[in-house]
C-alpha positions in Angstrom: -2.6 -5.0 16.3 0.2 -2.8 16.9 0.1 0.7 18.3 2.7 3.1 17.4 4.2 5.0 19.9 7.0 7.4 19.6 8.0 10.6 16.5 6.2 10.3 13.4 8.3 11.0 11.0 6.6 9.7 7.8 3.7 8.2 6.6 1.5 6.8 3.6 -1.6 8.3 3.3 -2.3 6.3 -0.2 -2.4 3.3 1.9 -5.6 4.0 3.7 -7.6 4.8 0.0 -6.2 2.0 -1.8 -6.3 -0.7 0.7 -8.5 -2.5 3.7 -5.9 -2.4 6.4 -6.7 -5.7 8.1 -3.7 -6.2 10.8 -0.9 -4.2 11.6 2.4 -5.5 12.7 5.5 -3.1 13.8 8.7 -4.2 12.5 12.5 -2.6 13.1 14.7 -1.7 10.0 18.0 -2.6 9.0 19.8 0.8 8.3 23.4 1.2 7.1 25.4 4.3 7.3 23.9 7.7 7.4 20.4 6.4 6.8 19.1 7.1 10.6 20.3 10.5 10.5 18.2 11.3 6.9 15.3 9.5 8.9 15.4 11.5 11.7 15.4 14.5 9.3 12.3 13.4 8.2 13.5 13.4 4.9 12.1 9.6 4.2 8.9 9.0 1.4 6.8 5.6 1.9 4.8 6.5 -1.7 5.2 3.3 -3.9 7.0 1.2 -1.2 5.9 -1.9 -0.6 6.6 -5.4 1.5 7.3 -8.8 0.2 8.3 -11.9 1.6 11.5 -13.8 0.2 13.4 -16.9 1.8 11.4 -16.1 4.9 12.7 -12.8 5.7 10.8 -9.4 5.1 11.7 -6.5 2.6 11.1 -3.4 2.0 10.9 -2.0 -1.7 11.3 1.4 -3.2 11.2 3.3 0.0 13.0 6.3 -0.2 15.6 7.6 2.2 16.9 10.9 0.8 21.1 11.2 1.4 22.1 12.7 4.3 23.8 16.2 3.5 27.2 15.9 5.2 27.5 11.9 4.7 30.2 12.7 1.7 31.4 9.4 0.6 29.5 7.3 3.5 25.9 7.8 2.2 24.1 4.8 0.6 21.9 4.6 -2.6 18.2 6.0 -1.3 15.7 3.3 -3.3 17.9 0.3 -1.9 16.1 -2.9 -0.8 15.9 -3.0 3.0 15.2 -5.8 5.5 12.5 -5.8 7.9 13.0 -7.3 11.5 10.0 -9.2 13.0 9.5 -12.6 14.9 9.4 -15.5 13.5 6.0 -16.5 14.5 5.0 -13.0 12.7 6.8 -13.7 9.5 5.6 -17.2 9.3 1.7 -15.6 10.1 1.9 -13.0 7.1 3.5 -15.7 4.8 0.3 -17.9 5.3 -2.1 -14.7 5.1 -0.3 -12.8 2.3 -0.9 -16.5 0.2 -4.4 -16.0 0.0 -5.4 -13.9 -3.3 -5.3 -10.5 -2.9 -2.9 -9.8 0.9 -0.5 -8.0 0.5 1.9 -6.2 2.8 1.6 -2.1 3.1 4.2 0.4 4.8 1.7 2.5 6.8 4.1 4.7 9.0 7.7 5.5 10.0 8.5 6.4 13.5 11.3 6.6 16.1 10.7 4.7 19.1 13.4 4.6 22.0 15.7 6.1 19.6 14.9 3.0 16.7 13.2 4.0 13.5 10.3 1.6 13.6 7.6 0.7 10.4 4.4 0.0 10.7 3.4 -2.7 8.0 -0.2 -3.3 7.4 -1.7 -6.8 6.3 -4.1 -4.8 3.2 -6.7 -6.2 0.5 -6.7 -4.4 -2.4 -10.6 -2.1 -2.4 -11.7 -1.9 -6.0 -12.7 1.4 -7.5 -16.3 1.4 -6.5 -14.7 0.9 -3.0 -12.7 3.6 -3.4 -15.7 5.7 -4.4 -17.9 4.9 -1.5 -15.1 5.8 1.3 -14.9 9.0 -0.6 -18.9 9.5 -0.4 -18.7 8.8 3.6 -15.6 11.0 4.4 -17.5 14.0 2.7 -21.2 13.1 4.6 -19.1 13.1 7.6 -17.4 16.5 6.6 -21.0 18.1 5.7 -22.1 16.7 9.0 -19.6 18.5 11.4 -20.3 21.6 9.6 -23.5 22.0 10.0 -23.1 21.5 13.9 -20.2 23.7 13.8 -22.5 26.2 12.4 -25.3 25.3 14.2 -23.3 26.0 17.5 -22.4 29.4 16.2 -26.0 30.5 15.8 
């Protein structure tokens, strides 16, 4: 399980509702040109990214990395397909697990670590809409919950 440590600088709150987030796994990314500087901009969406294993290296898809205002010429196409750094005892782990019907691999979070942009990739199962619908049911007991002790301690 990785922990992520460092500047958030985006994240995918879709993942969480449409996914069980099973392991996480943080993973460097191969940038070219101005791409760091949009990052550190924040200026980065994870929405419909997603992971997938090919000749036993990991990608990133559709992740969008807006271009940097005074790259000119130098900036790079934002929806390219970027590579994913992990060990090889990781990469060989997900290929095994992401086999199995229904494993996928989820961008959770960007973040700068040490001066790196860093992504943490979940291992997810896909929840089904009833699954879906009972997350929703507990978040807003929980919500009812602290407001009644919220008010309760205002009395």
């Amino acid at each position: 399980m990785a922990k992520q440590e460092g500047k958030l600088v985006a994240q995918n709150r879709k993942a969480n509702h449409d996914y069980f987030i099973e392991d996480t796994y943080e993973a460097g990314i191969v940038l070219q040109g101005t791409e760091i500087k949009s990052i550190r901009a924040g200026r980065v969406n994870l929405k419909d990214s997603f992971a997938r294993i090919q000749n036993g290296e990991v990608f990133i898809h559709n992740m969008h990395i807006s271009p940097y205002e005074h790259g000119n010429r130098y900036n790079h196409d934002p929806i390219r397909t970027r590579k994913l750094l992990l060990h090889r005892k990781q990469i060989n782990k997900l290929i095994g697990e992401t086999k199995e019907s229904g494993y996928t691999l989820v961008p959770l979070k960007i973040y700068l670590k040490n001066g790196f942009a860093k992504m943490l990739i979940g291992l997810g199962k896909g929840k089904k809409q009833y699954d879906k619908r009972e997350d929703l049911k507990r978040k807003e007991a929980k919500r009812d919950i602290e407001r009644a002790f919220r008010d309760r301690q205002k009395m």
